[in-house]
N, C-alpha and C positions, 0 to 999 in steps of 0.2 A: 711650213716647218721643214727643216732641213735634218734628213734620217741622217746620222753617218753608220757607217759600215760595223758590225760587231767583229768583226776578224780581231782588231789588234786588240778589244779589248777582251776575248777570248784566249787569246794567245797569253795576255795575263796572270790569264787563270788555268795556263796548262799544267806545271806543278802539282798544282790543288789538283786538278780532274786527274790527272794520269795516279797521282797517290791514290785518290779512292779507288778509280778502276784496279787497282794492281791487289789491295785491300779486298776488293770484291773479289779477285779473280784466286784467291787465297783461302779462301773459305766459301765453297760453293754450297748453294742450297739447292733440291731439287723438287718440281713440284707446284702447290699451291702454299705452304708452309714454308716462308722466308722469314724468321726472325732474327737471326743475324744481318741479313742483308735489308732489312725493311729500316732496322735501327741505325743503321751505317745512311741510310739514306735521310730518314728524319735529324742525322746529325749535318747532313752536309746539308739542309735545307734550312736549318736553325738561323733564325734570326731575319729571314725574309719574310716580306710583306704578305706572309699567304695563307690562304684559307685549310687547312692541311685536313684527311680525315685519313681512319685506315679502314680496312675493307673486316668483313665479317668470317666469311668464310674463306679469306684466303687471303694472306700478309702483305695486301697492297696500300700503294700511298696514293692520294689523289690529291691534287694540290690546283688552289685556282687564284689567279692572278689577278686581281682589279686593275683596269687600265686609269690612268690618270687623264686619257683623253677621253672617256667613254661617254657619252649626251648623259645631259643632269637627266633628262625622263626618258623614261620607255626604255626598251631593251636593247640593250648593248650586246653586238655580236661577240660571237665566239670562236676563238679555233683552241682544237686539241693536239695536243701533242703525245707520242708514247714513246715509253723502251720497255722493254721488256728485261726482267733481272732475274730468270732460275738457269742453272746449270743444267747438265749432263750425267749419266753413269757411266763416265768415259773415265778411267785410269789416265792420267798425263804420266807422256813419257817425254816432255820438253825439261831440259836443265835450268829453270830459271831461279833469278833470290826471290819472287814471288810467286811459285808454280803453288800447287793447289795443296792444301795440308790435309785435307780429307781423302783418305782412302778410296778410289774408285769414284770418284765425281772431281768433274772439272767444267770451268767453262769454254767450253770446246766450239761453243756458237757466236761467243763476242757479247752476248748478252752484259757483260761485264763495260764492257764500252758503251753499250747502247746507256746502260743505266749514269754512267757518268758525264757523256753528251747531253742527258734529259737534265740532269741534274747542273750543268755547268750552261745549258739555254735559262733554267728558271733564274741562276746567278744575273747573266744576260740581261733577261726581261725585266727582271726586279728592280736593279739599277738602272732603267730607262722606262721604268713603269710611263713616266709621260705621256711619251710617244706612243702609248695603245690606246687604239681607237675604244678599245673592247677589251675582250676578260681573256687571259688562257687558262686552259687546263691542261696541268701534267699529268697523265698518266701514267705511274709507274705500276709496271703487272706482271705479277709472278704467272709461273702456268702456261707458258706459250709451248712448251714441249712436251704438245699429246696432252694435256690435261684442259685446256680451254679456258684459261686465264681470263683471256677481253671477255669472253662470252659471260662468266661470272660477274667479273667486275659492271659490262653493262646492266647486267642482271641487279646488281648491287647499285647502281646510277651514276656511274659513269659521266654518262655521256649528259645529264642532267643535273650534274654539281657546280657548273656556273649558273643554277634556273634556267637558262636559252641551252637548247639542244644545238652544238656547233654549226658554223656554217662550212666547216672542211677540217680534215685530220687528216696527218701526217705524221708516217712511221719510216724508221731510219734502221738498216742494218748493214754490219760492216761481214765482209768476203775476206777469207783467208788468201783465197788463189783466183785465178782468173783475171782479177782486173789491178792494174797497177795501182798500188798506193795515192791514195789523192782523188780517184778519179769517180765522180758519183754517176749511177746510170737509172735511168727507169725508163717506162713508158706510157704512153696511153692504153686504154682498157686491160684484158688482161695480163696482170703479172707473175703472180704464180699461180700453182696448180690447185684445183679442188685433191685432197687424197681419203681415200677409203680402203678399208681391207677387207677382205675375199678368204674367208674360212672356209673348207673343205673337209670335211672325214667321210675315205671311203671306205665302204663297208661290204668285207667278202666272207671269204670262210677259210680258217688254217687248214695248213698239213704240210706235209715234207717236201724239201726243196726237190728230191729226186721224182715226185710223181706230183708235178702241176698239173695235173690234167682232173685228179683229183680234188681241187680245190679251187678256190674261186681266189686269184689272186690280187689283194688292193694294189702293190706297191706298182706294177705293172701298169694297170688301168691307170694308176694315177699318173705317174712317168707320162702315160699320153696324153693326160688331164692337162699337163704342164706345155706338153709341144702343141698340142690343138689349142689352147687358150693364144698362144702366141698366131699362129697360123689366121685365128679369128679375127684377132686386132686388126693384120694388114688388110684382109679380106672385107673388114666394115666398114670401117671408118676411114677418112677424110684425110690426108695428110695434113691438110692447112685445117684440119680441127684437133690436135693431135691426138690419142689416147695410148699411155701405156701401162703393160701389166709384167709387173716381175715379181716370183715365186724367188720368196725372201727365205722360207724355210720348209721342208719335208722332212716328214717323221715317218720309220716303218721298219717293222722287224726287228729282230735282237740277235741272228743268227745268221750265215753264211746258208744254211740248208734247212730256214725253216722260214716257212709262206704265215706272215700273220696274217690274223682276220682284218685290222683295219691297219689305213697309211692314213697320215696326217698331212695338208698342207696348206700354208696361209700366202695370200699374194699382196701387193700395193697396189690399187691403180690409180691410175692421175690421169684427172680431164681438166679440160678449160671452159666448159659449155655445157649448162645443163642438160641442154638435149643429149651431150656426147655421153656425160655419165648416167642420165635414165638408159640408156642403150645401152652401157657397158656392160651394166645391171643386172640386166635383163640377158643379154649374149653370153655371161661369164656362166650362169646359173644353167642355160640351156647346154650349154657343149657340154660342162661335164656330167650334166645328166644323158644326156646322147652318150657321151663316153660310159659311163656308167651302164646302161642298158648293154650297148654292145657288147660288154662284157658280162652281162648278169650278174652284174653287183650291185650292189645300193650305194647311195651318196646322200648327206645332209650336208646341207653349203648356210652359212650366213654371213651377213657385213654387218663388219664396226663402223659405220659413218664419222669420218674423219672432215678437218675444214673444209669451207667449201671455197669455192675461187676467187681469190684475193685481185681484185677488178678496179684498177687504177681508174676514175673521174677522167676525162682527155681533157677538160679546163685547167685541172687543177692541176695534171701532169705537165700538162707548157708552163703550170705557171709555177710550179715547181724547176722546171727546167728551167723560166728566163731568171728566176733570181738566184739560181746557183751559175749560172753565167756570168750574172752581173757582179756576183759577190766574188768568184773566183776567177772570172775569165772563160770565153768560150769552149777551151780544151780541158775542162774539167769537168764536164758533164759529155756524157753519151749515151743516145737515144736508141737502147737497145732492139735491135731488130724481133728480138723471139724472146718469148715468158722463156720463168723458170718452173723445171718442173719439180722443185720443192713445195712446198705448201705453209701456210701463214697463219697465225688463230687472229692476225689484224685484218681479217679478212670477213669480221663478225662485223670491226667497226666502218667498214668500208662497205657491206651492206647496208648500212643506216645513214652514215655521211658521207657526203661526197671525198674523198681526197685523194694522195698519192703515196705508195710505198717507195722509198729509194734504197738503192745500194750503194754502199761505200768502200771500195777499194782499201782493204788495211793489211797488205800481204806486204813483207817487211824487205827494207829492199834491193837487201842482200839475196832472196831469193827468187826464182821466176816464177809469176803469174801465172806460167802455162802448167809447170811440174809440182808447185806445193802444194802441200797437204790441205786437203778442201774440210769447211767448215765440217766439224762431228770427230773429223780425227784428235786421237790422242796426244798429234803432232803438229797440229794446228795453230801457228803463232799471227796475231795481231798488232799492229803498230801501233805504239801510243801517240804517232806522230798526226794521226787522222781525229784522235779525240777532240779537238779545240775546232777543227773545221765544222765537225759535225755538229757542236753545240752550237756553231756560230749559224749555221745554216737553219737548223731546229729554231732562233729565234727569230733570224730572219723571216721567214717563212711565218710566223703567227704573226709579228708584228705587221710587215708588208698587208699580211691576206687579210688584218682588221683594218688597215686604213681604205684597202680597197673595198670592203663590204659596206663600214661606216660612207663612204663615197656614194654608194652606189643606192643609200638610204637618205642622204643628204637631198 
């Protein structure tokens, strides 16, 4: 059988996708709670061959595709597919006729595209149902921002609503800045970072800025909490392991000439390798209790465990690479040298299946790659010109990887 190409029948359907995305990116949801955006997407799905459900504790769509080539017996492979659909509490300050109409939330991560790319693959797939060896599944999931969306949704069965648990998943996000329009990157093993946060309250004794000698000062001690955790990092770790820790926020005192009893402070830190983050762990808790002491003051330290390292498959990342080659041409993928040290919640589902995250150049381009506003800003603008590649790739990618699986079963 003779695949053709989904590009131009994608490109058909740019109109349609970029309307929804602009739609989505107009009424931002944030969170585990999408019922505006859950409904927007059960409408762009209407009338497709699929098995649709929505989530319980949190307003996701799950959608699974019966292949028309799938063997009449036994089990027919799987790949999944996701986007991700919650906003931001980012205020837009872009002039657009579809900038966000909710006060203080925006999609400021592209998730707006991710969700129209899934939705304009299942269009794809649906009209070529034939051609699948096997099933897909769409995952669409709120919650990727700090709330743990995959995680629930797997929790919810996910990854088990075709019956066959997939044989590879694939997630797509698009870049404000850095990479030129068009141009998708990934790589084998790790892609992004595991992140966790590093709470601190230390604990001294007030009195007057004029006679510190009389009091035990936290804001002090902590000031060094901040430069010795840095100092620690270079001195432990690995450069080719990376780890880094930046103190995001400090709280202390209410007075020019008065010592409170406690300072507050919270940090990020991001590894690549569990070894590196049981060390970080463990090194962050010890310095500033060392600090602590040397000062005679007290400290309680705890961590929020955040995602954990989102670890590209290396099969499945060449084989992500050779068919966004073959679909776009060699110059449209690049095989990024070094992770990102952001963090992923598809990095729940990439502990369970094998697959590959990609990145999608959508900086618009009229601006530079090197100077624009990177994904989270206020001023973060997206091309609608990457949406129809991205769907087209999203179904290449499930269909291709079922006739190879189906092959490899044959």
């Amino acid at each position: 059988m003779s695949l053709t190409s989904f590009t131009e029948s994608a490109q058909d359907l740019r109109d349609e996708l970029v309307a929804l995305r602009r739609s989505l990116h107009a009424t931002p949801e944030i969170g585990l709670t999408l019922p505006r955006t859950q409904e927007k997407v059960l409408e762009a799905l209407d009338g497709l061959p699929l098995e649709i459900s929505t989530g319980t504790a949190l307003s996701s769509v799950t959608a699974v595709l019966r292949g028309g080539g799938r063997p009449a017996g036994g089990d027919a492979p799987v790949v999944l597919l996701r986007g991700d659909m919650d906003g931001l509490p980012v205020a837009e300050r872009n002039d657009l006729p579809y900038r966000s109409e909710i006060d203080g939330r925006m999609h400021a991560c592209g998730h707006d595209l991710h969700t129209a790319m899934l939705a304009g693959a299942a269009r794809l797939l649906s009209g070529r149902r034939e051609e699948l060896a096997g099933d897909v599944v769409f995952m669409f999931q709120p919650g990727e921002e700090g709330f743990e969306g995959a995680k629930v949704m797997i929790d919810e069965g996910v990854l088990e609503a075709a019956g066959t648990r997939p044989v590879a998943a694939y997630g797509l996000h698009v870049i404000s800045s850095m990479l030129p329009p068009g141009l998708f990157t990934s790589r084998p093993g790790p892609m992004m970072a595991a992140a966790d946060v590093f709470q601190v309250r230390v604990k001294g004794r007030g009195g007057h800025g004029s006679s510190p000698h009389r009091a035990l000062d936290p804001v002090q001690a902590g000031c060094a909490m901040v430069t010795e955790l840095q100092t620690m990092v270079t001195r432990t770790f690995d450069v080719f392991d990376p780890v880094v820790v930046t103190v995001g926020q400090f709280h202390g005192g209410t007075a020019d000439n008065v010592i409170p009893d406690e300072a507050y402070f919270e940090a990020t830190l991001r590894t690549f390798s569990a070894e590196a983050r049981a060390v970080a762990k463990r090194r962050l808790v010890e310095v500033v209790e060392g600090v602590a002491a040397a000062h005679a003051l007290g400290v309680e330290t705890s961590f929020g465990m955040g995602y954990p390292v989102t670890v590209n498959d290396a099969d499945e990342a060449g084989f992500a690479e050779r068919t966004a080659g073959d679909l776009f041409g060699p110059g449209r993928f690049l095989v990024t040298p070094q992770p990102v040290m952001g963090s992923e919640d598809f990095s729940y589902v990439l502990e369970r299946v094998p697959g590959a995250f990609l990145f999608l150049g959508a900086c618009p381009a009229d601006r530079d790659p090197a100077t624009a506003p990177y994904n989270h800003s206020p001023e973060a603008l997206f091309d609608d010109a990457v949406v129809p590649d991205g769907a087209a790739l999203l179904a290449t990618l499930a269909r291709d990887r079922l006739t190879a699986a189906a092959a490899l079963d044959a």
